[in-house]
Structures are given as C-alpha cells and as structure tokens.
CHARMM-style PDB file with segment names, atoms N, HN, CA, C and O in Angstrom:
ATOM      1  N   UNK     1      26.549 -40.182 -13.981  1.00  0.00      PROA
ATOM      2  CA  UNK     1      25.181 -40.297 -14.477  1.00  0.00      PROA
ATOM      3  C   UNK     1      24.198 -39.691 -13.476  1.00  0.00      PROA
ATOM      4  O   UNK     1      23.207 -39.074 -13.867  1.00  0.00      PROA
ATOM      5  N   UNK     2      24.540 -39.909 -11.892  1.00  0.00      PROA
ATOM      6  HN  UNK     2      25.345 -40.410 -11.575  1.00  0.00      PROA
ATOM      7  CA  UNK     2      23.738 -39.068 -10.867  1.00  0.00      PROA
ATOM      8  C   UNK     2      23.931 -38.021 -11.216  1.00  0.00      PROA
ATOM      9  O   UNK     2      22.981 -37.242 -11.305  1.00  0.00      PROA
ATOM     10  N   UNK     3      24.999 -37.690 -11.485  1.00  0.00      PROA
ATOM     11  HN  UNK     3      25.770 -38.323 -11.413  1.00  0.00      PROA
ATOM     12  CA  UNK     3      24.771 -36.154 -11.319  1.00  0.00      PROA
ATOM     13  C   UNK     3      24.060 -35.182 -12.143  1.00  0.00      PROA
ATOM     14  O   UNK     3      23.570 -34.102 -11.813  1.00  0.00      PROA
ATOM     15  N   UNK     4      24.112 -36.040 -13.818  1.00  0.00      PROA
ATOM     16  HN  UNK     4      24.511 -36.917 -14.086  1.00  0.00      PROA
ATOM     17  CA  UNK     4      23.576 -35.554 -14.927  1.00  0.00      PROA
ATOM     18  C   UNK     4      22.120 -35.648 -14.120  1.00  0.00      PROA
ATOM     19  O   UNK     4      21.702 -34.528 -13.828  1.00  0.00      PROA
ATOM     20  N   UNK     5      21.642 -36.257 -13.886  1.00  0.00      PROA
ATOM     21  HN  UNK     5      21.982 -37.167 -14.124  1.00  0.00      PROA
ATOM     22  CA  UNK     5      20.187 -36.811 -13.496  1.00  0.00      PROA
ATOM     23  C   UNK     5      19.425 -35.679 -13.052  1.00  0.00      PROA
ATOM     24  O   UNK     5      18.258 -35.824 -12.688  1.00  0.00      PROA
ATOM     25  N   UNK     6      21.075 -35.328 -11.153  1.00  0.00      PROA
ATOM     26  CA  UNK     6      20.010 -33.881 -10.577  1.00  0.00      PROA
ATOM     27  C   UNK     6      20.206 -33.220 -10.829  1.00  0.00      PROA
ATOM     28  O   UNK     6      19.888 -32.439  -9.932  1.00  0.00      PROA
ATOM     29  N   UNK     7      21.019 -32.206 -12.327  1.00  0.00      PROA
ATOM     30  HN  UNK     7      21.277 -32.840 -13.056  1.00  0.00      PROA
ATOM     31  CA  UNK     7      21.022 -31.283 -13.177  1.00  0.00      PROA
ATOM     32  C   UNK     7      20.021 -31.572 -14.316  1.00  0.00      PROA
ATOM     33  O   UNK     7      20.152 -30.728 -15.203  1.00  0.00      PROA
ATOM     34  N   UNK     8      19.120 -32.432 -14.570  1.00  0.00      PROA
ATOM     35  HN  UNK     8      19.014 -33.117 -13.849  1.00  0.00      PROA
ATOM     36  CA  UNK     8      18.400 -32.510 -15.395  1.00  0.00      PROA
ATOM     37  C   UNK     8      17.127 -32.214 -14.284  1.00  0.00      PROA
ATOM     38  O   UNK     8      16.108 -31.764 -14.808  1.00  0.00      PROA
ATOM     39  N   UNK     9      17.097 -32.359 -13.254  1.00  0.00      PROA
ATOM     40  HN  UNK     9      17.925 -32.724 -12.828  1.00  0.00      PROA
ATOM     41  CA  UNK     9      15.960 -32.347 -12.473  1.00  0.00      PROA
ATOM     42  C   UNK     9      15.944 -31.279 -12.095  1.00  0.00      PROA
ATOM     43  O   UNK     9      14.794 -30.900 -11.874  1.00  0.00      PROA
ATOM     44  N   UNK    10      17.010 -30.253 -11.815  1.00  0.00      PROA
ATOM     45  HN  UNK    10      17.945 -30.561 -11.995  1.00  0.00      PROA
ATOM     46  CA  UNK    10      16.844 -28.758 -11.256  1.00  0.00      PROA
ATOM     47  C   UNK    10      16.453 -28.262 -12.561  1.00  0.00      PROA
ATOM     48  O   UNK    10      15.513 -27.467 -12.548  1.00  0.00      PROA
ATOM     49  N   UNK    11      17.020 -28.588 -13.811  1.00  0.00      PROA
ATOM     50  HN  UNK    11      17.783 -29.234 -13.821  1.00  0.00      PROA
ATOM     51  CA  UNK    11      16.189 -27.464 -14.609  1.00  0.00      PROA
ATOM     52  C   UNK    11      14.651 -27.443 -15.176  1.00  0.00      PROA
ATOM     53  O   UNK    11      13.804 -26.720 -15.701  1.00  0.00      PROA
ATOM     54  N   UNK    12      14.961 -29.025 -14.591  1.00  0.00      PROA
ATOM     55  HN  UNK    12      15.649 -29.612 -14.165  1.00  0.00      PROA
ATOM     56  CA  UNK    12      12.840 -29.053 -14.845  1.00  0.00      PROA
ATOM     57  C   UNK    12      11.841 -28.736 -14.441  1.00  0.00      PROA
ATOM     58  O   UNK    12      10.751 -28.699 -15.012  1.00  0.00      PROA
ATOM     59  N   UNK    13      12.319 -28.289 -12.674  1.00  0.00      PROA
ATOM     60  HN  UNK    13      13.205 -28.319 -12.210  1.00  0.00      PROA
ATOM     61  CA  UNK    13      11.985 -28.000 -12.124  1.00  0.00      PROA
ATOM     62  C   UNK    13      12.020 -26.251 -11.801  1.00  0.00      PROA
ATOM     63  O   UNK    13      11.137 -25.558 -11.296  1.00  0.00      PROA
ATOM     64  N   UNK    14      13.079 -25.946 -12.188  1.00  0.00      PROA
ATOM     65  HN  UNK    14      13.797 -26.509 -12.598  1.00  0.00      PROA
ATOM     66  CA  UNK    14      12.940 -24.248 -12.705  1.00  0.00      PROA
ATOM     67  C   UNK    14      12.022 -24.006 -13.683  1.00  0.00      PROA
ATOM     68  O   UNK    14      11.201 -23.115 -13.468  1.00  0.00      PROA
ATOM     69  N   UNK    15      11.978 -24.684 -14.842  1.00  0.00      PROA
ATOM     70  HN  UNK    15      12.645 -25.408 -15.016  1.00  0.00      PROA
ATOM     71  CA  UNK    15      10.939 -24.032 -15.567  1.00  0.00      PROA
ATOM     72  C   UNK    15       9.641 -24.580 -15.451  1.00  0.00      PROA
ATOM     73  O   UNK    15       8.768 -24.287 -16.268  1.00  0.00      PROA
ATOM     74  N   UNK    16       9.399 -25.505 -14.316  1.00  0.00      PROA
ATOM     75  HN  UNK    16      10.108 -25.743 -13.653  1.00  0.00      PROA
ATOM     76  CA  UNK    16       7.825 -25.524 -14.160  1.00  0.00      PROA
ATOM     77  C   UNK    16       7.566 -24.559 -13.197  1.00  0.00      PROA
ATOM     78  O   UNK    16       6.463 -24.016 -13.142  1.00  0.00      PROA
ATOM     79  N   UNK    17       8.779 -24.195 -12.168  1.00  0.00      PROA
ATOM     80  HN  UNK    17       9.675 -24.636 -12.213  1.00  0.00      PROA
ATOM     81  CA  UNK    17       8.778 -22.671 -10.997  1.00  0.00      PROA
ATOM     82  C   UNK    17       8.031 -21.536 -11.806  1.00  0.00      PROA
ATOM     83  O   UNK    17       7.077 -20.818 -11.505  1.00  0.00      PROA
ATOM     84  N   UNK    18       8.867 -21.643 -13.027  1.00  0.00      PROA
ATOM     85  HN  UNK    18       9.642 -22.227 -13.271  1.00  0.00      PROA
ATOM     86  CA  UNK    18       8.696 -20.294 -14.136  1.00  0.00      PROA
ATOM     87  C   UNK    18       7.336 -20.283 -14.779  1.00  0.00      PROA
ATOM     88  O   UNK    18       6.607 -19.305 -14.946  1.00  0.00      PROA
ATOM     89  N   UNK    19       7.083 -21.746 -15.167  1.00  0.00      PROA
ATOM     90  HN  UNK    19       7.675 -22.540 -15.032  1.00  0.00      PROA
ATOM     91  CA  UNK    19       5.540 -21.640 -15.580  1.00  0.00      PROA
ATOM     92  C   UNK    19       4.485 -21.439 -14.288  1.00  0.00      PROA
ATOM     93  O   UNK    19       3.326 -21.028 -14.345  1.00  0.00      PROA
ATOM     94  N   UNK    20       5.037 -21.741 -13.432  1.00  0.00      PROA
ATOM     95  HN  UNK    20       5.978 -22.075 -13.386  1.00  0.00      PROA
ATOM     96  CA  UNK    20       3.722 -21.531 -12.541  1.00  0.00      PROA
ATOM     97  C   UNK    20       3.745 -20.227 -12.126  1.00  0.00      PROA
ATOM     98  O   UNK    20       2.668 -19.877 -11.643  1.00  0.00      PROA
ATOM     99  N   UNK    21       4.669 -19.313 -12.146  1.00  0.00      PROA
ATOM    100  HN  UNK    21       5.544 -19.597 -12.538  1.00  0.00      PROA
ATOM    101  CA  UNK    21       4.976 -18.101 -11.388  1.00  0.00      PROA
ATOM    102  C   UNK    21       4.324 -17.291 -12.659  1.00  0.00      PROA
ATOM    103  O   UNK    21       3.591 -16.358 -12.333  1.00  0.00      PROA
ATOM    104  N   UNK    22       4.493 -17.522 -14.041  1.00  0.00      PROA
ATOM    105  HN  UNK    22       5.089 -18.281 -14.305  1.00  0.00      PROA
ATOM    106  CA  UNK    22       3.617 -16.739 -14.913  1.00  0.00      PROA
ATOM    107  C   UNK    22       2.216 -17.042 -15.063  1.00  0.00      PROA
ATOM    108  O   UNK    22       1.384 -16.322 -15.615  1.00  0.00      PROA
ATOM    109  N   UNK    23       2.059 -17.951 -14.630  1.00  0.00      PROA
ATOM    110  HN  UNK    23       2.735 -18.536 -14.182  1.00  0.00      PROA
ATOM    111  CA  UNK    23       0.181 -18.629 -14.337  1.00  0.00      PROA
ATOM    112  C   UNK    23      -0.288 -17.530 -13.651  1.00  0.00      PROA
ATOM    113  O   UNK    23      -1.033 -16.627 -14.032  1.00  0.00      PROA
ATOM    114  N   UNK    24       0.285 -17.737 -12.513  1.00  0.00      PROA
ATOM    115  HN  UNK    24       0.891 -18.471 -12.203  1.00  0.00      PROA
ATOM    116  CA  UNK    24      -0.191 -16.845 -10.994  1.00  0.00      PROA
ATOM    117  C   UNK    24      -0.198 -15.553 -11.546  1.00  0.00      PROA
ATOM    118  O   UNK    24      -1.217 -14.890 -11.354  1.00  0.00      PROA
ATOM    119  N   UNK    25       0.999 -14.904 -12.386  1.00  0.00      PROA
ATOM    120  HN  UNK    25       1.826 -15.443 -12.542  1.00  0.00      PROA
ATOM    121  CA  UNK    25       1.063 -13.366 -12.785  1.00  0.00      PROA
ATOM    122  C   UNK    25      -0.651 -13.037 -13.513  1.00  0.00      PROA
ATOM    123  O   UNK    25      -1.467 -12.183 -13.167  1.00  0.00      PROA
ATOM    124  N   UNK    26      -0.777 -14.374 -14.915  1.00  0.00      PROA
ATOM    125  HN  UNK    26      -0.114 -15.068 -15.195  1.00  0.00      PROA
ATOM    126  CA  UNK    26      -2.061 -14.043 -15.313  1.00  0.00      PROA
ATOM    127  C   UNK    26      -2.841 -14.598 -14.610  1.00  0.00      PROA
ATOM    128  O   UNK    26      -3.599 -15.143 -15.413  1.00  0.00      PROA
ATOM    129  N   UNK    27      -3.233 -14.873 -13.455  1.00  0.00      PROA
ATOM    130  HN  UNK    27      -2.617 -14.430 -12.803  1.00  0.00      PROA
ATOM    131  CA  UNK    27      -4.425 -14.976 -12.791  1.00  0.00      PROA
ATOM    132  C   UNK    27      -5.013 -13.849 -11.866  1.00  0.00      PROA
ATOM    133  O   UNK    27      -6.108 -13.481 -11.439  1.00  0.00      PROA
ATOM    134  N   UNK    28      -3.318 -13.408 -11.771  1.00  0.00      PROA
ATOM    135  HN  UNK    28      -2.429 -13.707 -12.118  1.00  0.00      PROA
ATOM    136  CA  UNK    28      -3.906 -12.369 -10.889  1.00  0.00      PROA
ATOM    137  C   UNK    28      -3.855 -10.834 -11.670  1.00  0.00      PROA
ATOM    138  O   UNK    28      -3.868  -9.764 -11.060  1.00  0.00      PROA
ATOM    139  N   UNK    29      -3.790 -10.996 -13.271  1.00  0.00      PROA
ATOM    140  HN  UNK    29      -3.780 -11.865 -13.766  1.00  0.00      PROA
ATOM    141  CA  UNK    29      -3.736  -9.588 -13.888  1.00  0.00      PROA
ATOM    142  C   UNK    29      -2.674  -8.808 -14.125  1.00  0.00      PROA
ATOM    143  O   UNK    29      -2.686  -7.608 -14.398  1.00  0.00      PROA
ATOM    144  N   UNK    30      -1.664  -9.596 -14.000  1.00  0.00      PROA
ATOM    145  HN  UNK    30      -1.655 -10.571 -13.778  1.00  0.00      PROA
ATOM    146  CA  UNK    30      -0.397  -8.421 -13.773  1.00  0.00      PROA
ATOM    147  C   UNK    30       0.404  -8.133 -14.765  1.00  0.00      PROA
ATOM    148  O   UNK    30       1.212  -7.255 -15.068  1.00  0.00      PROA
ATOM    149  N   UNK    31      -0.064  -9.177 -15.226  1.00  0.00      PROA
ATOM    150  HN  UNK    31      -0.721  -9.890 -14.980  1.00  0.00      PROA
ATOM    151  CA  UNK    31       0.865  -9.378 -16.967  1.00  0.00      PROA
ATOM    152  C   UNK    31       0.880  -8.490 -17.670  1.00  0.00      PROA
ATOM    153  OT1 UNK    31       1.446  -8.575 -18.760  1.00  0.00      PROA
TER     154      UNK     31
END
C-alpha cells in the first residue's frame, strides 16, 4: 500500500512539474 502511495505521489507531482513548466512557457511567451 506504501508503495502504491509513493507511485501515486510521483505522478502527481510530475504533472503539477508539467503544469507549472507550461505556466512559465506562457508567461514568458514561448508557447
């Protein structure tokens, strides 16, 4: 069940990486 837990937590955490890394792209125009 731990383990499911920090495989549920790395990928939540990738795609908030991913949303923030495309934030930054449109903030800074690059998109």
């Amino acid at each position: 069940m731990r383990i499911f837990q920090k495989i549920l937590e790395k990928a939540l955490l990738s795609r908030f990486d991913v949303n923030l890394y495309q934030s930054i792209i449109k903030k800074e125009g690059l998109s």
